[in-house]
N, C-alpha and C positions, 0 to 999 in steps of 0.2 A: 504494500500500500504506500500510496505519497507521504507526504509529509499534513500531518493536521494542521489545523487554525491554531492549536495551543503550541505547538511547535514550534510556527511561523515566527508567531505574536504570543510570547510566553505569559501565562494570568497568574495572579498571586492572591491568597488570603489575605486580606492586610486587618483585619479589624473582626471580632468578634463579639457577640453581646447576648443573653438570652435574660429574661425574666421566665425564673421557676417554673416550670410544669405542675401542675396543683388541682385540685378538685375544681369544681363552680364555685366562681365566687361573687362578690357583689363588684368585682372590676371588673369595668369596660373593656372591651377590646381594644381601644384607644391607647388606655392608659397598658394596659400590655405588651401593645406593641411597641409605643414610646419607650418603654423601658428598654428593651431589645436593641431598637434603633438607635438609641443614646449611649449606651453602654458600648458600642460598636463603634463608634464615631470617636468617644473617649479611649476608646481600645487601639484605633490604627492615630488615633491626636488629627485628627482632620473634620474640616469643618461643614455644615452639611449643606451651603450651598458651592460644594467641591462636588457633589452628588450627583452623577449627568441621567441618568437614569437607575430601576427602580422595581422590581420583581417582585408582585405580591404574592403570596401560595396561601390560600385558606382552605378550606370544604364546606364551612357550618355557617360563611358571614353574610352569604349571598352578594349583591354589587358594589362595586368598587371600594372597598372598605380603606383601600391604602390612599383614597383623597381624604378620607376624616384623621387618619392619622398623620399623614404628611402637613397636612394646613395648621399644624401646634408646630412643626417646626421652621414655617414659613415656606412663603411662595418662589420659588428659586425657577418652574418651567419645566422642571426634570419629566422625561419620559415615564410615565408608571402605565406597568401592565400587569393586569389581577391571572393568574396561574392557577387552574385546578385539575388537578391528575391523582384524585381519590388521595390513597396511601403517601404517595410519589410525589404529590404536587411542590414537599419541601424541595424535594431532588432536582425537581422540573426546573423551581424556580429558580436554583445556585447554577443548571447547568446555562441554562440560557444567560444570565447575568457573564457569564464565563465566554460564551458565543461572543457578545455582545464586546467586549472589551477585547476578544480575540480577533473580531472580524475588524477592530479600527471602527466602529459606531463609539463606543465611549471609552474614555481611559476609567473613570471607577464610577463600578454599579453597585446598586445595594440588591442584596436576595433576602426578602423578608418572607418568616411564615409565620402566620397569629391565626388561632382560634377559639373559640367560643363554643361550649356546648350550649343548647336553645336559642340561639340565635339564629338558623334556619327556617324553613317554611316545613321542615319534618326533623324527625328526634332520630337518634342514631341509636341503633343497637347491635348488639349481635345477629340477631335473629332478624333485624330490619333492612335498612338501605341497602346498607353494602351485601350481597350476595357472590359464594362462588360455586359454579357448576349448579345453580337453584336450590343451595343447601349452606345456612347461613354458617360464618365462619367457624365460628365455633364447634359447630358439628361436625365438620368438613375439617376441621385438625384435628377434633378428636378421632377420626376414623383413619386418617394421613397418620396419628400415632399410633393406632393400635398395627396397622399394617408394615410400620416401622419398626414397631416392638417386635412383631412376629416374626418379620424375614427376618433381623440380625441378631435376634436371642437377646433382644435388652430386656431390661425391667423395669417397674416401673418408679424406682429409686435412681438409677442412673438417667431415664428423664429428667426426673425432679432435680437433678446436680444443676441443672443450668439455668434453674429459678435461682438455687440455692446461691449460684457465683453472684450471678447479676446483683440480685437483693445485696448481697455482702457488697461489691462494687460500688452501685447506690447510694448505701450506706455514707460514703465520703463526700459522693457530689452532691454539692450546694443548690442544685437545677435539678435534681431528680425527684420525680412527686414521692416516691415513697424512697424514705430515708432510714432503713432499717434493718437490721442484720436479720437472719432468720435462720431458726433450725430446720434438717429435714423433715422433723413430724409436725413443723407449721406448714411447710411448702405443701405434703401430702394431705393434709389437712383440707375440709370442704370441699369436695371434688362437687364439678358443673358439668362434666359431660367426657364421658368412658374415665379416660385418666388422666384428665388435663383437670385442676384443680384452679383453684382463684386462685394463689399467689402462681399459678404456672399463665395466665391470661394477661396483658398489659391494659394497666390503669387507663380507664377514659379521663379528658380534663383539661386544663386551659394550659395557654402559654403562650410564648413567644420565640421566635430565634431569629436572628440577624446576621449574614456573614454580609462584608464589602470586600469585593476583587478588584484588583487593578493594576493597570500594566507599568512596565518598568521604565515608562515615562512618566506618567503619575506618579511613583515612588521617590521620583528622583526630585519633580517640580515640586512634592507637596512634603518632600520632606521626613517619609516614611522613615524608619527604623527595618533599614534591611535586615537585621541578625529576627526578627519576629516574622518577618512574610513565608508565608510557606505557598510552593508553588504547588499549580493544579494540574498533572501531566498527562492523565485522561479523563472523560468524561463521554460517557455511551450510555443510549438511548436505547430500546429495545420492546420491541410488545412479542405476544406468542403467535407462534405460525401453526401448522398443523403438527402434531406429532405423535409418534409412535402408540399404539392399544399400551396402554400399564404404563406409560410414565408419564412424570408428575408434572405439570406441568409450571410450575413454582420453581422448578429443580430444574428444568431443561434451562427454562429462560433464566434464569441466574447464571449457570454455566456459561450459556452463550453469551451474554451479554460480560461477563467477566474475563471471560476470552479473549473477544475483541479489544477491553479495557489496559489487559494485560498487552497485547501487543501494539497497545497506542502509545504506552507506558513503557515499551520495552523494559521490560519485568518479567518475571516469574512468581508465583504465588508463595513458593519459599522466602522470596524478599520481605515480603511485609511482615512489619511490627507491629501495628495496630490496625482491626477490622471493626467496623459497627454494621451488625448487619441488622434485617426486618423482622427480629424476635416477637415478633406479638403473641406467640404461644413457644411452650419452650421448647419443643419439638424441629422447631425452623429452627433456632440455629444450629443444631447439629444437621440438618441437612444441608444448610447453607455450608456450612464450614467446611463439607464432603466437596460440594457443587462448586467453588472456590478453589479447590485444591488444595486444602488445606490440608487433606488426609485423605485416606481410599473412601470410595462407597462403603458404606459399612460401619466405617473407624469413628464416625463422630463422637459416638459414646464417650472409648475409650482415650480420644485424644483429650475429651476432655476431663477424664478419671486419671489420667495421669498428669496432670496440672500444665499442658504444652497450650491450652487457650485461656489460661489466668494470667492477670497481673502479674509479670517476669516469666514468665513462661516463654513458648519459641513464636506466639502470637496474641497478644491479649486480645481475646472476641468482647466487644461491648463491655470496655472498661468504665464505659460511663454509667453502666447499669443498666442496657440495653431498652428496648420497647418495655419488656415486662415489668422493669423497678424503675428507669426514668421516665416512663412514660409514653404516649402515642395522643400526642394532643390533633395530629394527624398535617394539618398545616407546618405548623413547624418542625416537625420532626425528621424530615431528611434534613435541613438548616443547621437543625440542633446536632443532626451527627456531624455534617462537614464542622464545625464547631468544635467538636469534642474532640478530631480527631487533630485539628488545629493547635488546639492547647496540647493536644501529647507531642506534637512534630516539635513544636516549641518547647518542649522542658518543661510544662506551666499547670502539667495536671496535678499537683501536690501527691499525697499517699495513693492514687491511682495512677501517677505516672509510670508507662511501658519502659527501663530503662533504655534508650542509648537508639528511641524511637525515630528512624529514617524514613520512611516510606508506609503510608496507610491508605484505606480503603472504606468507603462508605457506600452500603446496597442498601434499595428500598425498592419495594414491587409494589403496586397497586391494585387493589382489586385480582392481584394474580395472575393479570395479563400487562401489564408493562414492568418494565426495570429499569434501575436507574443505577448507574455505579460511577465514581469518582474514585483518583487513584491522586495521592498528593504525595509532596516531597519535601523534608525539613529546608528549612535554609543553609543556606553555605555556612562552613564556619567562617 
């Protein structure tokens, strides 16, 4: 293949910001998102009519919600486009922000994602909107894990290990709705459907997240702190095509779309340090982590019984506490992973820092028929 647009015209994280992932609460989406966006702008020291355009990613706010929040921080002209792609739409938004500053349309874009539970025209649930295959999600993993469990002889305690990580993960980060360590017999505890249990399902609930990208002219005119930009080296798109009777189709399109990320990246899946992948049940990420190549079909269990996808291990998966413990406020949440994995490429995660973190990865699928993966790279020394 040629050369990409991020090759061309290299794009950099320069700025990161999120306000907490959290139940409902009596804050607006406004003031959620301001938080997000001001923390970001304080993050990369840049000012926000520096701002040339502006990627909203919501699900739950319906029209244009990024002019209500933009106009608290003044009228500047900037380009804003609202981004919805279910699950993805955080993804969607960081990748086009990334397009946008790579194709030469702007030197720094902002990728915002904010959501609100009831604030739509219908309520989100399990069993509601979102459907996969006409069997709501929840169902639809719980059956994707027992079929899991069956072909590779797991149990339903080595399931429960990657509630168990995330939750302890969690436990540190400041932005993760639930903040709390847990034992196994909490994790197995209240099962919802076959053997996927509440603490194995991610939190519904609000939040915010903010990355700003921009090119190495922007860095230079505005002043940036190169030793903190972390560059973005791929960024692939992907929906499902037709495939195979028996395979999964969460599992192909991951693969493939990680595939091609890898070779836009010229990488290998052994390189990476830090992975966030779309855990909203705990079952995804050991398939993810399979799909990735992280380890054989099969192995996800065990790679991660023997502690090679924890914190210092040979990959931290979802140090940030992944969907299940920080949450899936759904808008922000691919946002919130380029974020997280920002602060590890940076030294900046405190007691969840991956040591001596080079190279990461952030997947989100939506609805189960699109993917979204991003492949970044610390700063120079």
């Amino acid at each position: 293949m040629g050369r990409t647009l991020l090759e061309q015209r290299p794009v950099f994280v320069v700025g990161i910001g999120l306000h907490r992932y959290q139940k409902a609460s009596e804050s607006t989406y406004v003031e959620l998102g301001l938080a997000a966006v001001r923390q970001a702008l304080a993050d990369a020291a840049v000012p926000w009519p520096a701002v040339e355009s502006a990627y909203v990613a919501n699900t739950l706010l319906g029209m244009a919600p990024g002019r209500a929040i933009f106009k608290h921080l003044g009228a500047t002209g900037l380009s804003v486009v609202q981004v919805e792609n279910a699950s993805a739409s955080g993804s969607s938004a960081v990748r086009q922000a990334c397009l946008d500053v790579a194709a030469g349309t702007s030197e720094l874009v902002l990728a915002l994602g904010v959501d609100k539970p009831g604030s739509a025209p219908f309520s989100f649930s399990w069993t509601g909107a979102e459907r996969l295959s006409n069997i709501s999600p929840l169902l639809s993993f719980a059956l994707l894990t027992h079929e899991y469990m069956n072909r590779y002889g797991v149990g339903v305690e080595q399931i429960a290990e990657v509630a168990l990580k995330n939750h302890a993960n969690a436990a540190h980060n400041p932005y993760a709705q639930l903040q709390q360590e847990r034992s196994l017999e909490e994790v197995l505890a209240h099962p919802v459907a076959g053997p996927l249990t509440r603490l194995q399902c991610c939190p519904f609930g609000e939040g915010a997240a903010a990355v700003l990208v921009a090119s190495e002219e922007a860095i230079t005119r505005l002043g940036i702190e190169p030793r903190r930009v972390v560059q973005v080296i791929a960024s692939v798109s992907r929906s499902e095509r037709v495939y195979e009777p028996g395979q999964s189709v969460i599992v192909e399109l991951t693969r493939e779309t990680a595939a091609q990320a890898f070779v836009e990246a010229k990488i290998g899946p052994g390189d990476l340090d830090v992975v966030e992948v779309h855990d909203a049940f705990s079952v995804e990420e050991l398939l993810y982590t399979e799909a990735l190549g992280l380890c054989g079909e099969g192995e996800g269990a065990d790679y991660l019984s023997a502690g090679r996808s924890r914190i210092g291990g040979d990959c931290a998966v979802s140090a940030s506490g992944g969907l299940i413990a920080m949450g899936h406020p759904f808008g922000p949440t691919g946002v919130g992973q380029v974020a997280e994995v920002t602060r590890q490429l940076r030294g900046e995660a405190g007691v969840r820092q991956q040591p001596d973190a080079r190279l990461a990865l952030a997947h989100m699928v939506g609805i189960g028929q699109v993917c979204l993966v991003h492949v970044l790279r610390a700063p120079s020394a």
